[in-house]
C-alpha positions in Angstrom: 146.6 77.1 -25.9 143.5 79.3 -27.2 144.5 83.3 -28.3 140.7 83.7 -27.8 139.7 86.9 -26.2 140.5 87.5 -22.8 138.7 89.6 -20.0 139.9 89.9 -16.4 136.6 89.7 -15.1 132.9 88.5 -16.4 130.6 90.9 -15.4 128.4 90.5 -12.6 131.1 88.2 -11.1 130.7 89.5 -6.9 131.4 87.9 -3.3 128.1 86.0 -2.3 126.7 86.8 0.7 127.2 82.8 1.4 130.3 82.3 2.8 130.8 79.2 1.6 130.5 80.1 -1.7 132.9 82.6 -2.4 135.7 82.0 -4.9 138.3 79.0 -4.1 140.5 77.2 -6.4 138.7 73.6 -7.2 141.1 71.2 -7.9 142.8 68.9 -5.5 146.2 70.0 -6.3 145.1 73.9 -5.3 145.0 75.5 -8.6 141.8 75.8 -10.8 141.8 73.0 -13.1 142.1 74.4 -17.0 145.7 74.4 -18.0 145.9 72.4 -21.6 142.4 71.0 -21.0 139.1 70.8 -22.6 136.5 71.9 -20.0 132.7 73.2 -20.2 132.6 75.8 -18.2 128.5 75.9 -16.4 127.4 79.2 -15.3 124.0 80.2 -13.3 122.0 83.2 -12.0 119.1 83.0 -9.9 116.5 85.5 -11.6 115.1 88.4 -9.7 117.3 87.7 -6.5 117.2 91.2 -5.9 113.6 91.4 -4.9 113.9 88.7 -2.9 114.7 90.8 0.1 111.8 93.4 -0.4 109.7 91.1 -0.9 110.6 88.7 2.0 112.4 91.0 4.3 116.7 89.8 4.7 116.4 86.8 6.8 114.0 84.9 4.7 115.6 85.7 1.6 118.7 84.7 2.6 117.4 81.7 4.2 116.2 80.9 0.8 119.3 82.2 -0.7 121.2 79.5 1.2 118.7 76.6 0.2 118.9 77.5 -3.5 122.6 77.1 -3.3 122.4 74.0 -1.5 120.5 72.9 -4.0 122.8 73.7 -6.6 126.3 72.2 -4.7 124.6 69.0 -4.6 124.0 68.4 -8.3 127.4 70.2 -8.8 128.9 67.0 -6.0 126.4 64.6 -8.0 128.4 65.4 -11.2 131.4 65.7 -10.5 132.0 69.7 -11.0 134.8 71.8 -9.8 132.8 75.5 -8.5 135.6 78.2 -9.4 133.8 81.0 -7.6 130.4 82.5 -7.1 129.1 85.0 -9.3 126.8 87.1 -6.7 123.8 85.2 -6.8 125.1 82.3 -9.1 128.0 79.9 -9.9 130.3 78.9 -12.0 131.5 75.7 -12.3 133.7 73.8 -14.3 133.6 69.9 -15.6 136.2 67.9 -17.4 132.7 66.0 -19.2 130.3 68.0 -21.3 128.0 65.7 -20.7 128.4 65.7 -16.9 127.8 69.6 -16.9 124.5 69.0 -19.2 123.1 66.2 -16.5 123.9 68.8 -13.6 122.6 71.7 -15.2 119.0 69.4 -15.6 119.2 68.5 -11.8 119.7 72.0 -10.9 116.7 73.4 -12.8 114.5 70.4 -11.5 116.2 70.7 -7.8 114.8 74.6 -8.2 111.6 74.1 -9.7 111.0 71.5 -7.0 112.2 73.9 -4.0 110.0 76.9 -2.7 107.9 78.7 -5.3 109.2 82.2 -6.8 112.9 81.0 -7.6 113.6 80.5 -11.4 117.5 79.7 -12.5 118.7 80.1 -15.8 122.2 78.0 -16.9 124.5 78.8 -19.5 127.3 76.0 -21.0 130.3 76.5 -23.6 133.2 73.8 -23.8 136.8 74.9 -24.9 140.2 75.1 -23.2 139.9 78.5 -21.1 142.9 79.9 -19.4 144.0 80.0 -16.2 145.6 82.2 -13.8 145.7 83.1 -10.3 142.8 80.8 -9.6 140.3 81.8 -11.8 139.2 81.4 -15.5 139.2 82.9 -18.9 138.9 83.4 -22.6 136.2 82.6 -24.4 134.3 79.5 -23.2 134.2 81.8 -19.9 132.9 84.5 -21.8 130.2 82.5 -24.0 128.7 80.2 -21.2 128.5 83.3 -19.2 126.6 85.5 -21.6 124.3 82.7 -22.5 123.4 82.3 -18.7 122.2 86.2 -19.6 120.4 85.6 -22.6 118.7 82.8 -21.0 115.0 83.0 -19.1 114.1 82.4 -16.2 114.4 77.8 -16.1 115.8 77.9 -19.0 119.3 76.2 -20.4 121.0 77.4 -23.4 124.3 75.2 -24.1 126.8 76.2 -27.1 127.0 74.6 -30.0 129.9 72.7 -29.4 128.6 71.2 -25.7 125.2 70.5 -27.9 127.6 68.6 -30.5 129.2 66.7 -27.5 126.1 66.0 -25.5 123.5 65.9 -27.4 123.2 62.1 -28.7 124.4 61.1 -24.9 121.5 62.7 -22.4 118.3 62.0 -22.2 116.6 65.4 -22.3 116.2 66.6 -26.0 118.5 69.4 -27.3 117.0 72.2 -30.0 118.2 75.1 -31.8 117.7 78.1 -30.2 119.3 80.8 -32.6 122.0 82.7 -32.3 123.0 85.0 -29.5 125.2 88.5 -29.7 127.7 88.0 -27.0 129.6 90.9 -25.8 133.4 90.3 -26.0 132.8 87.3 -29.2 132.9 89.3 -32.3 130.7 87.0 -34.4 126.8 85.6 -33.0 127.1 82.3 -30.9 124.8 79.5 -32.2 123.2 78.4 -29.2 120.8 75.4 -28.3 118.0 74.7 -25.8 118.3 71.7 -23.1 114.4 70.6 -22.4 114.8 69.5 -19.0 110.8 69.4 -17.6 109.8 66.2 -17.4 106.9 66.6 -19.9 103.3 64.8 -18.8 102.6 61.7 -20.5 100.4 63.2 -23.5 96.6 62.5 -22.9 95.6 59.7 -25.4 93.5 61.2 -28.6 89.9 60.9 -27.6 88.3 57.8 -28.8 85.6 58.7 -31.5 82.0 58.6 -30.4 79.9 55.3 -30.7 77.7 55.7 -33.9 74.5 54.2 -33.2 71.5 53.6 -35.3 68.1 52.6 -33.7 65.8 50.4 -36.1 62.1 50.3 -35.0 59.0 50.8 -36.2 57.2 52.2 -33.2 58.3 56.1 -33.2 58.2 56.2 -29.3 61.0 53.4 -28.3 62.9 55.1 -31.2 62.9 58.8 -29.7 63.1 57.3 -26.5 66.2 54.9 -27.0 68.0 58.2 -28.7 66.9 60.6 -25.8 68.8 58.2 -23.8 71.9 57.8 -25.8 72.0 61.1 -27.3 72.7 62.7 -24.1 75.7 60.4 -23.3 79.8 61.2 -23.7 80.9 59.3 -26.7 77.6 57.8 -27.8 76.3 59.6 -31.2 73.2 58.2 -32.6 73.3 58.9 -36.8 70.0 57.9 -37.7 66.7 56.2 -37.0 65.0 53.4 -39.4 61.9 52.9 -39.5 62.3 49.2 -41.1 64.5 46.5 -42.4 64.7 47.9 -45.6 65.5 51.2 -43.9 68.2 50.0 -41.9 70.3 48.4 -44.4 70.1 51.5 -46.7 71.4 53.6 -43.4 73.8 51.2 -42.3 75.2 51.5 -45.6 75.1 55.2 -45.8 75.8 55.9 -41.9 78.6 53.6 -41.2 77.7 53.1 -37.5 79.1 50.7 -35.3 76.0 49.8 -33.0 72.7 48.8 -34.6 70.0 48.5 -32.5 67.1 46.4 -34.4 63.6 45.6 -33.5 62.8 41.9 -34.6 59.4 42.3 -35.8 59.0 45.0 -38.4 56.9 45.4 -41.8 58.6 44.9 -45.1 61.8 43.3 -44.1 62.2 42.5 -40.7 65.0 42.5 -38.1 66.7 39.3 -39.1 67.5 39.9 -42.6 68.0 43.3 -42.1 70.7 41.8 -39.6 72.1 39.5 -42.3 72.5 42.2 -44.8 73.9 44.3 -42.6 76.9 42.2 -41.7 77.1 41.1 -44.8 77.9 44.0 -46.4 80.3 45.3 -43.2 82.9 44.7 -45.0 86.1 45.9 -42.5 83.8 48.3 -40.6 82.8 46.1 -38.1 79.6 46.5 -36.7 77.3 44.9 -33.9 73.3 44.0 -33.8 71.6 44.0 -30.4 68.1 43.1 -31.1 65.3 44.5 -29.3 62.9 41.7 -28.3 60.5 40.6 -26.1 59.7 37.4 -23.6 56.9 36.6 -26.0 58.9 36.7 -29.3 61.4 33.7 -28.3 60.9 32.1 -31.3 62.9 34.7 -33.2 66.2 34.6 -30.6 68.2 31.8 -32.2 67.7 32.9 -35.8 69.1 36.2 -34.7 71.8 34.3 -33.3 72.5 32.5 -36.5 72.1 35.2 -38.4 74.6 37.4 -36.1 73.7 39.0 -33.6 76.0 40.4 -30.9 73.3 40.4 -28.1 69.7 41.3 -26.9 68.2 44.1 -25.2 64.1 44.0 -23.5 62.6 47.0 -24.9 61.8 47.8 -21.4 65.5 48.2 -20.4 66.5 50.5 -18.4 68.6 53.3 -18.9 71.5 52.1 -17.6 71.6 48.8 -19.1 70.9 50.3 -22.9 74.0 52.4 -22.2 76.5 49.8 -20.8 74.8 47.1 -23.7 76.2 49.6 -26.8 79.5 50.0 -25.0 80.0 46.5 -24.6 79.0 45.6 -28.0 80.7 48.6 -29.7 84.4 47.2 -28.1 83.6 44.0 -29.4 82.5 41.8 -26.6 79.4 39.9 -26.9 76.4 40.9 -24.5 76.6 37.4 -22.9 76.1 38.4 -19.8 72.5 39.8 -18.8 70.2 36.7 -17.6 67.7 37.2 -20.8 70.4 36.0 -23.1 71.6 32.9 -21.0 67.6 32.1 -20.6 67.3 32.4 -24.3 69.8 30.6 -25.6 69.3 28.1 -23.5 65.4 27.4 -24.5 66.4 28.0 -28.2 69.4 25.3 -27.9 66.7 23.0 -27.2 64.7 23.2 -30.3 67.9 24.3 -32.1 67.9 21.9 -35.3 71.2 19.1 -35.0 74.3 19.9 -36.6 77.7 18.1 -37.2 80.7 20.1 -34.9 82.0 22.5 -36.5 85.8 21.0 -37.4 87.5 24.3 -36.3 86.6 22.8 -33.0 89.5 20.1 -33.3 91.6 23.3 -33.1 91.0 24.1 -29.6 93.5 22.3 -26.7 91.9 20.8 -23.8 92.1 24.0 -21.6 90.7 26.1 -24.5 87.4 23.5 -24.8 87.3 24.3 -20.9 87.3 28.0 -21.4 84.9 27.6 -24.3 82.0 25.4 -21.7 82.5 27.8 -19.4 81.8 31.0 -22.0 78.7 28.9 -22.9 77.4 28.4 -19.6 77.8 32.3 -19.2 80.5 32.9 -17.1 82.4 36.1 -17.2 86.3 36.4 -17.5 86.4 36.8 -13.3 84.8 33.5 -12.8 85.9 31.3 -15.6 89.7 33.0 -13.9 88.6 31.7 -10.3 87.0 28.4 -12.1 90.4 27.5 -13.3 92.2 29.0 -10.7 94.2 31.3 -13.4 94.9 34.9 -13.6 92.4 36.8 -15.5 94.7 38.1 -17.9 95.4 34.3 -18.8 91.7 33.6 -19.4 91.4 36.9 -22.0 94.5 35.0 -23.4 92.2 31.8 -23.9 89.2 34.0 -24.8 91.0 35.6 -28.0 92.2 32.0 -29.4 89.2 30.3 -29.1 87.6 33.1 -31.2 90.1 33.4 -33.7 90.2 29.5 -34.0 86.4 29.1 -34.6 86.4 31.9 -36.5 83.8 33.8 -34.7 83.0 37.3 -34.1 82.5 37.4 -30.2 81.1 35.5 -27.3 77.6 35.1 -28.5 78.5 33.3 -31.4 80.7 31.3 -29.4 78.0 30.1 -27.4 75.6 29.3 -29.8 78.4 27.3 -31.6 78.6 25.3 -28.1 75.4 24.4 -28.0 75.4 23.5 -31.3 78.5 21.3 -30.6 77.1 19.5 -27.6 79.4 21.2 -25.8 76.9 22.4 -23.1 73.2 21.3 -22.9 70.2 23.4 -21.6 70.2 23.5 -18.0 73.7 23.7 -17.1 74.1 27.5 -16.9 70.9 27.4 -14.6 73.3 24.7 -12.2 76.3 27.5 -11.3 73.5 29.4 -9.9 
C-alpha cells in the first residue's frame, strides 16, 4: 500500500446540482474499487460553468448542465469506468485500464466539442494504487489527476507520466510532453503529457508548381496574345518568349519549362528542329511540344510527329482550348483528342513513307493491340472503356503498358507508331463517327 500524501478532500469536490450524480460507491460489491489495486484515477471540470447561468438564465443552464453530463456517463459506460463522486461541475472516475480511461477521456472531449457551442471540458489522468476509505479515494494519483484537470485548458487533456508510459504506444491519438506542473500537496513538479484528441483535417496537398510555358513564334502578336491568355491563369506561368528556333532551344535550355509552344515555320531554324533539340537535350525534365500550325501547312504535321511532338494547336484557337491543350500536355497526356489532330494524322499516314513494325510491338497481348487501334483511331479512355466493355480504370491500366512497352512518350506517338505499323489505315477514325 502507497504512504503517498493523503488529503481528506480534493478541493472543489461539491454535491452537483444533478442528482444523479452525486457521490456513490462504484463497484458491484458496494465499496469503491482501490484496495491493493492499480487504478488511473480520470478527473473533469466543465470550464466557466459558473456563467452559464447569467448568461442563460437557471433552466437552460442546467438543462445544459444535464446534457454535458450525459455526455460524459456515456463514454464513462463505453469504457468501462467506475464514477466515485461528482466534483461540482465535473467527475471523477476511476478505471482498472489506463488505456480505457485515455479512450474515454477522447470521447468525452469529442462528445463536448460536438454538443451545444460554449462548453469546453478539461481532463486530468494519474495511475497509482490510491487509498480507500468510506467510499471515496485518496493519496496521490487522486491528488495529481485532479490538479492536472486544473492546470489544464479549456479541451484540453493532460495525463501523468506514468498513464502516458502505459497508454501511449496503445491509443491512437498522439501523446506529447507538456512540461511539468507544481501540484499542491506533491512536493516535487509532476511531468505531465498532452493527449491530441481533435481529429485533425486531412492536410491540404502542397500546391502543385505552376506550368512553365514558353511561346516560340515569330510574329510578336500571337506571342503577346498566347501569354495574355496564359499569363492570367492559376498555375500557368509563361518564362519566356522566342522569337525562333534558335531562340527556343537556347531558352528551353536556360528556362527549364515544361510546355513549349512552337510555331512551325520560322527563319533561321524552324519549329521542327527546334523540336528535336529540344527533346533531345530534356534530359529527365520532361517537356512537351504543341506546335502551332495551320490547315495550309499539312505538309509539316507528320515530321513534327516524328520528330516529337505531343500535339497541335490552330493559331486561331480559342481561349479555352489553348488553356485545357497546356494542361493536358503538361500531365503528360498526348493532345489526341481535338478533331485537327485525328484529320492530320490521318492524311499524313497516307503519304507517310513504309516502315517495318517496330518489334516492341510483339510485346503487346492481344487486348493491349486492341487498346492500341482504338488509341489510333482517337478514342478517349471513356469510349475505348465502353468499346471493350471494361472499367475505365482497367483501360488507363492498358494505356500505361502499351506505352511503356513501345517505349513511347504519350498517345501521339502511339498513334503515329500505329499507323506506321498497319495497325489502323486512313479512314477508319472517320468510320466511329
Amino acid at each position: 500500500m502507497s504512504n503517498a500524501p493523503r488529503e481528506p478532500r480534493v478541493a472543489g469536490m461539491v454535491a452537483c446540482a444533478d442528482s444523479s450524480d452525486t457521490a456513490v460507491p462504484a463497484g458491484d460489491d458496494g465499496q469503491v474499487p482501490g484496495e491493493d489495486r492499480f487504478l488511473t484515477i480520470l478527473f473533469t471540470d466543465l470550464v466557466r460553468s459558473s456563467e452559464l447561468f447569467s448568461e442563460r438564465g437557471d433552466d437552460a443552464a442546467n438543462e445544459l448542465l444535464r446534457e454535458h453530463f450525459a455526455v460524459l456517463r456515456r463514454a464513462v459506460d463505453q469504457h468501462g469506468g467506475s464514477k466515485v463522486k461528482s466534483t461540482g461541475d465535473g467527475l471523477m472516475v476511476v478505471f482498472s485500464s489506463a488505456v480505457a480511461a485515455v479512450r474515454c477521456a477522447v470521447d468525452m472531449q469529442r462528445g463536448v466539442a460536438a454538443g451545444p457551442p460554449g462548453l469546453e471540458l478539461r481532463v486530468g489522468l494519474d495511475a497509482g494504487e490510491p487509498l480507500p476509505e468510506d467510499g471515496d479515494l485518496y493519496g496521490t494519483p487522486v491528488i495529481v489527476a485532479s490538479r492536472l484537470c486544473d492546470g489544464a485548458e479549456g479541451g484540453e487533456i493532460l495525463a501523468s507520466e506514468v498513464v502516458a508510459h502505459i497508454a501511449g504506444p496503445r491509443v491512437a491519438e498522439p501523446i506529447e510532453s507538456a512540461g511539468a506542473f507544481a501540484a499542491r500537496g506533491i512536493p516535487e513538479p509532476v511531468p505531465a503529457a498532452r493527449v491530441r484528441w481533435r481529429e485533425e483535417a486531412s492536410p491540404e496537398p502542397p500546391a502543385a508548381p505552376d506550368i512553365r510555358v514558353l511561346i516560340a513564334d515569330d510574329q510578336t502578336l500571337v506571342r503577346a496574345g498566347f501569354r495574355a491568355i496564359l499569363d492570367g491563369q492559376s498555375g500557368i506561368s509563361v518564362v519566356g518568349e522566342a522569337v525562333d528556333g534558335l531562340n527556343a532551344v537556347d531558352l528551353a535550355r536556360r528556362r527549364r519549362p515544361d510546355v513549349v509552344l512552337m510555331d512551325i515555320q520560322m527563319p533561321g531554324m524552324d519549329g521542327l528542329d527546334a523540336t528535336r533539340r529540344i527533346l533531345a537535350e530534356a534530359g529527365e525534365h520532361p517537356v512537351a511540344v504543341l506546335m502551332l500550325t495551320t490547315f495550309d501547312l499539312n505538309e509539316y504535321v507528320y515530321e513534327a510527329l516524328r520528330a516529337g511532338a505531343s500535339g497541335f494547336l490552330l493559331k486561331d484557337v480559342v481561349p479555352e482550348d489553348l488553356i485545357a491543350a497546356v494542361r493536358v500536355v503538361a500531365a503528360g497526356d498526348g493532345l489526341i483528342a481535338p478533331t485537327i489532330t485525328k484529320r492530320l494524322i490521318e492524311q499524313f499516314a497516307r503519304t507517310a513513307p513504309p516502315s517495318a513494325p517496330p518489334p516492341e510491338l510483339e510485346e503487346l497481348t492481344p487486348r493491349e493491340v486492341e487498346v492500341l487501334t482504338l488509341i489510333a483511331r482517337g478514342l478517349s479512355n471513356r469510349e475505348i472503356a465502353g468499346e471493350l466493355v471494361v472499367s475505365e480504370a482497367t483501360v488507363k491500366t492498358h494505356v500505361k503498358r502499351v506505352l511503356s512497352k513501345l517505349e513511347v512518350r504519350d498517345r501521339v506517338q502511339a498513334v503515329v507508331l500505329a499507323y506506321e505499323a498497319g495497325l489502323v489505315t486512313p479512314g477508319d477514325a472517320a468510320q466511329r463517327s
